[in-house]
C-alpha positions, 0 to 999 in steps of 0.5 A: 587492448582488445582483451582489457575492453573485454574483461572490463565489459565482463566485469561491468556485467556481472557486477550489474546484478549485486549492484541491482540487488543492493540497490533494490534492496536500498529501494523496499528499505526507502519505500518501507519507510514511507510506508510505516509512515503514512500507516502510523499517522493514519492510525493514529489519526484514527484511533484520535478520532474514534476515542474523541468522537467515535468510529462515525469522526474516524469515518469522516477522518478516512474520507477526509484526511486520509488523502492528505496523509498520503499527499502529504507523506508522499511529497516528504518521501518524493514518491507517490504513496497510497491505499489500495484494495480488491474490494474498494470503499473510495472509487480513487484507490481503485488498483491499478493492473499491477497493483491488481495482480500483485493484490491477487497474488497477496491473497494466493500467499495468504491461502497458502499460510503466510502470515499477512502482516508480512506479506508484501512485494517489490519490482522495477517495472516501467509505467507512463514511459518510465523505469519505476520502483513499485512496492505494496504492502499487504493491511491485515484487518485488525479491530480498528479496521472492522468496525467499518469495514466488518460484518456488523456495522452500527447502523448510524455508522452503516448510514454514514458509510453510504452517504459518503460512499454510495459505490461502497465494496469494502464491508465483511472483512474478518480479522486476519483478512488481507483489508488491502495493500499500502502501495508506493511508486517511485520514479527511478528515470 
């Protein structure tokens, strides 16, 4: 009897990691999802924007509805999503230590070639007490990212960006540059 408890102890443990891996994997595929999701409607909420109103409309679209996106994907998706970067515009998507380092990670992968657009990270690590799955998502910087947050901003735009964001790091990206990260949380216990 002892050995049957045994070999079922084994089995049970060396089964645990495929079934950590399957479930990881399960995880970036769910959390990608949210991901895209709220990418998709921000962009297209912007590009609504700066095509009927201009880049200063899709600056207030940023400060305004950006947040409600997020929310809001977050609740459809039951996890937290958000944005995030090394240099912030909106002090509240200021990187946490995690988010920190896996941001400055993004970069060192970025120096070495990896192409942005594919760039990204997934862990199980704990946070506020309990087990949680975390995953960013490198934004490169397109064209519709730098006409706010490039080196030539129009002035009534430039003017804009200080009223609404006094603290404001994130101006003189260049194409290609890593803008930031999407990032998800999502409790597993």
């Amino acid at each position: 009897m002892m050995k049957k408890i045994v070999l079922l102890t084994l089995s049970t443990l060396l089964s645990a990691p495929a079934a950590n891996a399957a479930n990881t994997e399960q995880l970036t595929q769910e959390t990608r999802g949210a991901i895209k999701a709220l990418g998709s409607e921000l962009k297209g909420t912007l590009q609504a924007a700066i095509k009927s109103d201009g880049p200063v409309k899709a600056l207030s679209v940023c400060h305004e509805e950006a947040p409600k996106l997020a929310q809001k994907v977050s609740q459809e998706k039951g996890m937290e999503v958000g944005r995030t970067s090394l240099r912030v515009r909106n002090e509240l998507n200021a990187p946490d230590a995690w988010e920190l380092s896996v941001l400055e990670q993004f970069e060192q992968r970025k120096t070495k070639g990896e192409d942005v657009k594919k760039i990204d990270y997934s862990e199980v690590t704990q946070q506020n007490g309990n087990t949680v799955f975390r995953y960013m998502k490198a934004i490169p910087a397109d064209d519709v990212c730098l006409m706010c947050h490039g080196d030539t901003i129009a002035d009534n735009l430039s003017a804009e960006i200080k009223k609404l964001y006094p603290n404001d790091k994130a101006t003189g990206f260049k194409k290609g540059d890593i803008r930031g990260a999407f990032t998800a949380v999502k409790v597993l216990d």
